[in-house]
N, CA, C and O atoms as CSV, one atom per row, in Angstrom:
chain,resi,resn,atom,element,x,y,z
A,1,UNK,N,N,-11.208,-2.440,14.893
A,1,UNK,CA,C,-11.557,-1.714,13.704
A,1,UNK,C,C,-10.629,-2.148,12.575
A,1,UNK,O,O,-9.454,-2.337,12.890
A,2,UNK,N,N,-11.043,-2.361,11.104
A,2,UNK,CA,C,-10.500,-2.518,10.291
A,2,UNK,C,C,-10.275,-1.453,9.299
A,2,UNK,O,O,-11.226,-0.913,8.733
A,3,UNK,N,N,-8.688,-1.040,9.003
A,3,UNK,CA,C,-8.569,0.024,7.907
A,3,UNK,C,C,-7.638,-0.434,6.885
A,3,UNK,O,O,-7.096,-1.539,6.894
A,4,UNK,N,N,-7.490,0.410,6.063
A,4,UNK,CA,C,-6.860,0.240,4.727
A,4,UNK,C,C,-5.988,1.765,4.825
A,4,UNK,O,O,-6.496,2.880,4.941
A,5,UNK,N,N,-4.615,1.444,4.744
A,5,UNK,CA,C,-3.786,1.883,5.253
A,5,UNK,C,C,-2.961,2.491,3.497
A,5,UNK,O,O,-2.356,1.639,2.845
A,6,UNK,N,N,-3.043,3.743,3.029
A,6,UNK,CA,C,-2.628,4.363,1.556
A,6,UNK,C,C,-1.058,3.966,1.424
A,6,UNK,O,O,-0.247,4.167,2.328
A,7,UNK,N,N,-0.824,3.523,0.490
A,7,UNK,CA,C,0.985,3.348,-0.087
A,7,UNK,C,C,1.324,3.303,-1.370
A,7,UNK,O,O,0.549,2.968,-2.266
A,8,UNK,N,N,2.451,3.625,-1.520
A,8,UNK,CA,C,2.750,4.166,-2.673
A,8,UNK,C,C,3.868,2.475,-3.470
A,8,UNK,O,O,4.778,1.725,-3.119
A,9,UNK,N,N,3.208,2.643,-4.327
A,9,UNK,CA,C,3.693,1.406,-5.077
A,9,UNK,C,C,5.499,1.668,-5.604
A,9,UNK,O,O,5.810,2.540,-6.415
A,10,UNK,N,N,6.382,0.842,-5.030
A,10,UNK,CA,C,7.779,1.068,-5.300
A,10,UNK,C,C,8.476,0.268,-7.111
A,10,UNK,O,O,8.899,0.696,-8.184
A,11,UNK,N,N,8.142,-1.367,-6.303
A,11,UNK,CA,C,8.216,-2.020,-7.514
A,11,UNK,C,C,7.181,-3.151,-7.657
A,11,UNK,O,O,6.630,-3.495,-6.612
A,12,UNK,N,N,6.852,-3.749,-8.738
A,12,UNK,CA,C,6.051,-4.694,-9.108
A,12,UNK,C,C,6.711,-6.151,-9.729
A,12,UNK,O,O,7.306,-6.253,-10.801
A,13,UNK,N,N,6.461,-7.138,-8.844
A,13,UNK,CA,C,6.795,-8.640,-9.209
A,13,UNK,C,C,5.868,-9.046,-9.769
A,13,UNK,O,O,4.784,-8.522,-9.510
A,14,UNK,N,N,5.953,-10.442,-11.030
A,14,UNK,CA,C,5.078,-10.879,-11.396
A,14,UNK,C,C,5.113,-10.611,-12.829
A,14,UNK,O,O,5.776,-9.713,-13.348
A,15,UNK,N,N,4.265,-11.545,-13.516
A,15,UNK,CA,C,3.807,-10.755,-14.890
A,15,UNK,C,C,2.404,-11.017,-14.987
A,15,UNK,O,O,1.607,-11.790,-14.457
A,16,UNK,N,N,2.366,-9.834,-16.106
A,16,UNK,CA,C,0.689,-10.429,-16.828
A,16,UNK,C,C,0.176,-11.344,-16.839
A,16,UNK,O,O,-0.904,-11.548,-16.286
A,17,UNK,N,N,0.895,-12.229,-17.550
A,17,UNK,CA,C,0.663,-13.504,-17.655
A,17,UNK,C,C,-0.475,-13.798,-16.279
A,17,UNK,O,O,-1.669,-14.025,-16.471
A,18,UNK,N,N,0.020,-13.753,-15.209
A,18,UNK,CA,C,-0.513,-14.264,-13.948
A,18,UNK,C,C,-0.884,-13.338,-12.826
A,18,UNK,O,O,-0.460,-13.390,-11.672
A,19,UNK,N,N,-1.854,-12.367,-13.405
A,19,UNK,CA,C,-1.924,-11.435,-12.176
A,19,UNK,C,C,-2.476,-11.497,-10.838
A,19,UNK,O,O,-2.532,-10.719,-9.885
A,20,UNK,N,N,-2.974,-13.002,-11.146
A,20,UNK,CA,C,-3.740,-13.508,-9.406
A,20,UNK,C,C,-2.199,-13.594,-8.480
A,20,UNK,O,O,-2.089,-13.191,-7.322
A,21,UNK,N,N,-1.159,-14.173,-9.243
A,21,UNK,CA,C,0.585,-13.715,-8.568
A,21,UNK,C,C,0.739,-12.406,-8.619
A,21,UNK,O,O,1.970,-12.415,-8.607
A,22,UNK,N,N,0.493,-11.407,-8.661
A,22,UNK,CA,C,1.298,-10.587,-8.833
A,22,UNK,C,C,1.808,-9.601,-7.370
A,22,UNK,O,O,1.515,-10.019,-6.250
A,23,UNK,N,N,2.110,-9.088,-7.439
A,23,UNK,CA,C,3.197,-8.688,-5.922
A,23,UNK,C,C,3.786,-7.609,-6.070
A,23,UNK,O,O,4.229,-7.318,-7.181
A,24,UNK,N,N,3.923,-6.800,-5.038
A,24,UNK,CA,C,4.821,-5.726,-5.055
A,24,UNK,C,C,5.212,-4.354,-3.592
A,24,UNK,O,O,4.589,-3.971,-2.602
A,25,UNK,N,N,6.488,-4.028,-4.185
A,25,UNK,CA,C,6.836,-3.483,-2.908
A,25,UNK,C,C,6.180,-2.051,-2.635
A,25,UNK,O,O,6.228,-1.167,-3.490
A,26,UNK,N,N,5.566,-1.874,-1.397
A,26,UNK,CA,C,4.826,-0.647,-1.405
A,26,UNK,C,C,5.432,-0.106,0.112
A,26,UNK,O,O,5.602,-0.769,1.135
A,27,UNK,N,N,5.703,1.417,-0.147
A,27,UNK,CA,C,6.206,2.440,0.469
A,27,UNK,C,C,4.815,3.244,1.879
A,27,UNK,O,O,3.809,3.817,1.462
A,28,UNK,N,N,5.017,3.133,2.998
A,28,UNK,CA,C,3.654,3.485,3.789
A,28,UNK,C,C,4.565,4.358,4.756
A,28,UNK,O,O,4.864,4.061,5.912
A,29,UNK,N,N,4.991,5.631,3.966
A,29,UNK,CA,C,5.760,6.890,4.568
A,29,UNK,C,C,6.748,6.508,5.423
A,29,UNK,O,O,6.898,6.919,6.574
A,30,UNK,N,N,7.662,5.432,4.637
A,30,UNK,CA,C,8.804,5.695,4.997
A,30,UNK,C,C,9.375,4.087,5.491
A,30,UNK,O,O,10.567,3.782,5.499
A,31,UNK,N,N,8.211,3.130,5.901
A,31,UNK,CA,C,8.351,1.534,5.762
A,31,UNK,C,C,7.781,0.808,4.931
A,31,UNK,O,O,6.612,0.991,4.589
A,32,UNK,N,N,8.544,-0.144,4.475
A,32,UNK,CA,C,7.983,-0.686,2.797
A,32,UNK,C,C,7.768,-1.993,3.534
A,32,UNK,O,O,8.228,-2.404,4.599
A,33,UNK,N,N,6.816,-2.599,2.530
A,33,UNK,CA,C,6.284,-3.914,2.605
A,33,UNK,C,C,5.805,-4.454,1.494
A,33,UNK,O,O,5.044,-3.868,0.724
A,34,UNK,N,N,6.483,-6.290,1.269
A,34,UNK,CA,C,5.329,-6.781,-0.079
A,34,UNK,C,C,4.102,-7.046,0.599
A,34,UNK,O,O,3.859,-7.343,1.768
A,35,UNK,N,N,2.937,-6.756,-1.037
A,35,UNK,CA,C,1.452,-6.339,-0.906
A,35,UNK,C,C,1.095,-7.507,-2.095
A,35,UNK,O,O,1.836,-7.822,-3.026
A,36,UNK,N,N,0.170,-7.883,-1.889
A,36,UNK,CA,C,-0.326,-8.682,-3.371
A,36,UNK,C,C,-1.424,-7.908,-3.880
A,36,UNK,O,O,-2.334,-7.571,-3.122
A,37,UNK,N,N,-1.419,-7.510,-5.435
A,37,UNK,CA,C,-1.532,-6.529,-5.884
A,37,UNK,C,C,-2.898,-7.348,-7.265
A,37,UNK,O,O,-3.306,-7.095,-8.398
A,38,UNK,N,N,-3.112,-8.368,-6.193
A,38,UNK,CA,C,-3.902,-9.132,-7.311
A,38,UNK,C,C,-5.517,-8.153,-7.575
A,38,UNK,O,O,-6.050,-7.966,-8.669
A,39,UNK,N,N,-5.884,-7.789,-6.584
A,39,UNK,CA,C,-7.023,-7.196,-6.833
A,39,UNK,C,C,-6.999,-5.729,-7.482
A,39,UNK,O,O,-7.943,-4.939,-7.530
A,40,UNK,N,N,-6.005,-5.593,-7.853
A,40,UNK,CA,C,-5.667,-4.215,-8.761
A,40,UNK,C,C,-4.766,-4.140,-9.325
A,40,UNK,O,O,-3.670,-3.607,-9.155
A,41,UNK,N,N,-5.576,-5.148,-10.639
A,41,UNK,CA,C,-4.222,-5.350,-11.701
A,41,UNK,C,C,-4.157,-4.237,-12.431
A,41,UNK,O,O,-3.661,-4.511,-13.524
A,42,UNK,N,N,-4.445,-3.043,-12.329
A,42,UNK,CA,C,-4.449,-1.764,-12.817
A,42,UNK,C,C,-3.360,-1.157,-12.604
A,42,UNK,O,O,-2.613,-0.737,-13.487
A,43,UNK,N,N,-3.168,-1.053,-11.281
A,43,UNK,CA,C,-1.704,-0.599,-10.984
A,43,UNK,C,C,-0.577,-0.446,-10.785
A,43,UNK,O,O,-0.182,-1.249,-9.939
A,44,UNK,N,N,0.446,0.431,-11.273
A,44,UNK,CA,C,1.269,0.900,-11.903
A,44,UNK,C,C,2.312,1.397,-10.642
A,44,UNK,O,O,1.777,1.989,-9.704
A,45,UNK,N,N,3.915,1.151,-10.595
A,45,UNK,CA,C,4.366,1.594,-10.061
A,45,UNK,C,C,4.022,3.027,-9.842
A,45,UNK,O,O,3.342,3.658,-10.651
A,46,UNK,N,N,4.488,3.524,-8.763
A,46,UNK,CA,C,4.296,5.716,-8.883
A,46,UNK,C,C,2.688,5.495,-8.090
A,46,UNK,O,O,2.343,6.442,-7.384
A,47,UNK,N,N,1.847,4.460,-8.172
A,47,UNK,CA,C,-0.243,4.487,-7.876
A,47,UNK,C,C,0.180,4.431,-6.558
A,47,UNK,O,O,1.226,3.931,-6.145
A,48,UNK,N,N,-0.801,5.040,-5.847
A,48,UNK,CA,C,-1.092,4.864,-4.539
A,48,UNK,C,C,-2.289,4.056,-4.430
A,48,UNK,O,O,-3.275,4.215,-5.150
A,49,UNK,N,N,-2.142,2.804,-3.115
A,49,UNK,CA,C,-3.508,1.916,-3.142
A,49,UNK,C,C,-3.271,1.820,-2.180
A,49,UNK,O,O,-2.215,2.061,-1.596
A,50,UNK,N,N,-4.767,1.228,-1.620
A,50,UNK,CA,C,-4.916,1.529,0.188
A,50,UNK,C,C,-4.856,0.261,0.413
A,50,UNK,O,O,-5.375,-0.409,-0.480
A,51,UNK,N,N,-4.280,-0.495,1.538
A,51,UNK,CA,C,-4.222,-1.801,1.402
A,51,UNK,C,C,-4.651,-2.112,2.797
A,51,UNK,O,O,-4.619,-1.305,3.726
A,52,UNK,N,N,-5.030,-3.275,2.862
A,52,UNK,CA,C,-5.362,-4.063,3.989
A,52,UNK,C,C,-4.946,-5.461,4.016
A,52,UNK,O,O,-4.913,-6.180,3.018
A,53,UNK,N,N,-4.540,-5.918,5.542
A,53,UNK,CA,C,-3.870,-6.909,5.758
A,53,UNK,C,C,-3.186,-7.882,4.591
A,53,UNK,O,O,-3.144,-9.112,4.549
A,54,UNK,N,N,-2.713,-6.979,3.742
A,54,UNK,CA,C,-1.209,-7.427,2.589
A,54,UNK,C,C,-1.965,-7.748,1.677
A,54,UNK,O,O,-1.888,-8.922,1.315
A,55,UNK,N,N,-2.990,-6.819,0.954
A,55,UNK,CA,C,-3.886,-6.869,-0.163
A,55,UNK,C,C,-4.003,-5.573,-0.470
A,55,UNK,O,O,-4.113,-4.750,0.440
A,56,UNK,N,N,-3.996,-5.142,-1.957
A,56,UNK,CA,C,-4.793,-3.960,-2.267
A,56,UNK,C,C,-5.735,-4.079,-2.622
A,56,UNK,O,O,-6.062,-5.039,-3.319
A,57,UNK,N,N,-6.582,-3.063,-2.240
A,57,UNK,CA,C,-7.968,-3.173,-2.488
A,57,UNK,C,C,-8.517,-2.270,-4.032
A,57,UNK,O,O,-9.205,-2.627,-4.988
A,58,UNK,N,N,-7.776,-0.888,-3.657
A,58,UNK,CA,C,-8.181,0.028,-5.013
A,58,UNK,C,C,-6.508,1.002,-4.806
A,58,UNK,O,O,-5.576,0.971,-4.001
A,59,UNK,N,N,-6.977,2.063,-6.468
A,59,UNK,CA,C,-5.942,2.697,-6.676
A,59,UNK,C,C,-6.781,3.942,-6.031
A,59,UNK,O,O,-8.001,4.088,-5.967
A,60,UNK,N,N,-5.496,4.976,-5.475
A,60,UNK,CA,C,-6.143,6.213,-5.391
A,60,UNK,C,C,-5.445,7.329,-5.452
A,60,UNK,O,O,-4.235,7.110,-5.401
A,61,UNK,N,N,-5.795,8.668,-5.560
A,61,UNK,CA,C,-4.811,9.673,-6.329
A,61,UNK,C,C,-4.060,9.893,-4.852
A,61,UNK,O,O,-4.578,9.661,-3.760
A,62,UNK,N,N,-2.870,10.340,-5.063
A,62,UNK,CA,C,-1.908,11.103,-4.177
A,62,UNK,C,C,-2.524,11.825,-2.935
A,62,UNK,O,O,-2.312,11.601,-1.743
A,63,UNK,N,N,-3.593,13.035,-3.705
A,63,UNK,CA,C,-3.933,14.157,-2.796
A,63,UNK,C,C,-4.819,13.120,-1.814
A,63,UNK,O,O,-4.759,13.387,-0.613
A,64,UNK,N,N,-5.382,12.321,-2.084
A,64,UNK,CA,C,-6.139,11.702,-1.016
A,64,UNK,C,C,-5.778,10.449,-0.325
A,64,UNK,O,O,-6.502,9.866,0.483
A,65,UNK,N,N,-4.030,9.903,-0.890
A,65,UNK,CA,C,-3.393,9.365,0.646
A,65,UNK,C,C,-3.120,10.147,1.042
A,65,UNK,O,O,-3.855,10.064,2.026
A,66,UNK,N,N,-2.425,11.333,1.233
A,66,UNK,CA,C,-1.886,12.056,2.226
A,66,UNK,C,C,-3.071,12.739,3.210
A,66,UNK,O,O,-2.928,13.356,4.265
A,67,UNK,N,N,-4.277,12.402,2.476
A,67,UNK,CA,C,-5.209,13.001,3.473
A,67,UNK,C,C,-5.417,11.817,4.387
A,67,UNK,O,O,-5.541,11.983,5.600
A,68,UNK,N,N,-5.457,10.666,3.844
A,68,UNK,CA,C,-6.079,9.271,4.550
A,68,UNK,C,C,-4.947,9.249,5.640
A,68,UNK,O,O,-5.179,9.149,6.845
A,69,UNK,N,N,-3.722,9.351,5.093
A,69,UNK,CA,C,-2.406,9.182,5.935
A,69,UNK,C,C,-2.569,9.787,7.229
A,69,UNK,O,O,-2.676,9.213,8.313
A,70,UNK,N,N,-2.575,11.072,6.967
A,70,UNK,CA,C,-3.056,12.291,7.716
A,70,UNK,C,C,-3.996,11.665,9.297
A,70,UNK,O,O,-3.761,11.527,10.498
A,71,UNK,N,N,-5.142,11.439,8.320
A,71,UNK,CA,C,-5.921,10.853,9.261
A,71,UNK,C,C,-6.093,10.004,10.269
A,71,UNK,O,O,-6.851,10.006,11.239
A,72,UNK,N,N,-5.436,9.425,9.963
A,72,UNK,CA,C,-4.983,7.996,10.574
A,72,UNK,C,C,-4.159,8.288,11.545
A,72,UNK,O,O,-4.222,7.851,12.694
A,73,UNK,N,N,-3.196,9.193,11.012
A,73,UNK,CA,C,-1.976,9.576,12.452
A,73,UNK,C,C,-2.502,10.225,13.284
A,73,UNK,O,O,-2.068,10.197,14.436
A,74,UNK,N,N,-3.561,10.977,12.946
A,74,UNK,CA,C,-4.222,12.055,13.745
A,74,UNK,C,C,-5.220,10.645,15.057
A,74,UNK,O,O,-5.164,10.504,16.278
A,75,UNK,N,N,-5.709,10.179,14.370
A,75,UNK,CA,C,-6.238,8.836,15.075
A,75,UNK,C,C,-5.406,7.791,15.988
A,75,UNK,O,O,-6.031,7.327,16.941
A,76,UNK,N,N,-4.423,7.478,15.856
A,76,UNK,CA,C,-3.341,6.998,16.317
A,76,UNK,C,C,-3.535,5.429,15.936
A,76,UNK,O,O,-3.595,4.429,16.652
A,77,UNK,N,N,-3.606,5.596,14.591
A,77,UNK,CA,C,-3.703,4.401,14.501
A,77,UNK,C,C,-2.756,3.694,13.529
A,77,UNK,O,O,-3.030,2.671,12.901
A,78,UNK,N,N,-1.405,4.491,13.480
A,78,UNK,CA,C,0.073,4.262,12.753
A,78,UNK,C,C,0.741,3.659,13.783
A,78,UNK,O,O,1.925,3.645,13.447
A,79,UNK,N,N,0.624,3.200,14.756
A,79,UNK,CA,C,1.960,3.047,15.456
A,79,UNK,C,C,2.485,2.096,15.170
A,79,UNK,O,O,3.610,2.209,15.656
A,80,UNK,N,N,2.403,1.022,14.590
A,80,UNK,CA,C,3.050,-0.369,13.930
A,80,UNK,C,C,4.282,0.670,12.758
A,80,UNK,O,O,5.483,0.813,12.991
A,81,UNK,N,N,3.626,1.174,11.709
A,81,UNK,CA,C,4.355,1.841,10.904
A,81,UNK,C,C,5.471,3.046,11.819
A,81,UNK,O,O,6.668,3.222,11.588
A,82,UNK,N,N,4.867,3.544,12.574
A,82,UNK,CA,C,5.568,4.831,13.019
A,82,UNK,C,C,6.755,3.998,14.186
A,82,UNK,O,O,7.438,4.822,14.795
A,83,UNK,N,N,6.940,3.081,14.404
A,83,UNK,CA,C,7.971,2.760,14.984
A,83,UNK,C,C,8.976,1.981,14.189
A,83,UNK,O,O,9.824,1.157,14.531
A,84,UNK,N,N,8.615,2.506,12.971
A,84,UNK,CA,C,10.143,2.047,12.124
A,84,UNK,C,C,10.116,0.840,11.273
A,84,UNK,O,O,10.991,0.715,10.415
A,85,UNK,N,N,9.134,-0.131,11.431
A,85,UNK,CA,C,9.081,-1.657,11.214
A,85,UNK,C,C,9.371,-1.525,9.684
A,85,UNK,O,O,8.600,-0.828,9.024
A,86,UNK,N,N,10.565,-2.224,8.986
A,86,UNK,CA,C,11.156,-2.548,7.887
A,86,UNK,C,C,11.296,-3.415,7.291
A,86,UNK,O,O,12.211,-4.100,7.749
A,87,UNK,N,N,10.718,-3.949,6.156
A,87,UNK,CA,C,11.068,-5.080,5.431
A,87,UNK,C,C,11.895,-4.875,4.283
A,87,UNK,O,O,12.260,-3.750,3.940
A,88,UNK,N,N,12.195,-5.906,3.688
A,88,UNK,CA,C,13.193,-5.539,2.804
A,88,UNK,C,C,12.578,-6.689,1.497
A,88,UNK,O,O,13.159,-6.760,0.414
């Protein structure tokens, strides 16, 4: 099964100039990872976007990662994240 996993945008690499580069560190409750952020040059550090295999796909409000989040744990389908895995 394929999902798109909600995170919260930390910082953003890159400029305007080139947003097919653009990059950034995103927060997924508590392990961060760079995301390429090319398909949503919309967003803004603070956005939550659901990402899949190190892409965002869209932006989405708060109240509905924590539901997606939610969900997912309830599913068991965090355990990569829930065992700590850290990038820097």
């Amino acid at each position: 099964m394929c999902l798109a996993v909600p995170g919260k945008i930390l910082k953003i690499m890159g400029d305007a100039a080139a947003p097919h580069m653009r990059c950034g560190k995103v927060d997924f409750g508590g392990v961060q990872k760079d995301i390429c952020l090319a398909y949503t040059p919309e967003a803004e550090i603070g956005d939550y976007v659901l990402v899949h295999v190190g892409f965002s796909l869209s932006r989405i409000d708060e109240e509905e990662a924590q539901k997606i989040f939610e969900t997912l744990k309830e599913m068991g389908e965090l355990a990569e994240l829930e065992a700590g895995e850290k990038t820097s």
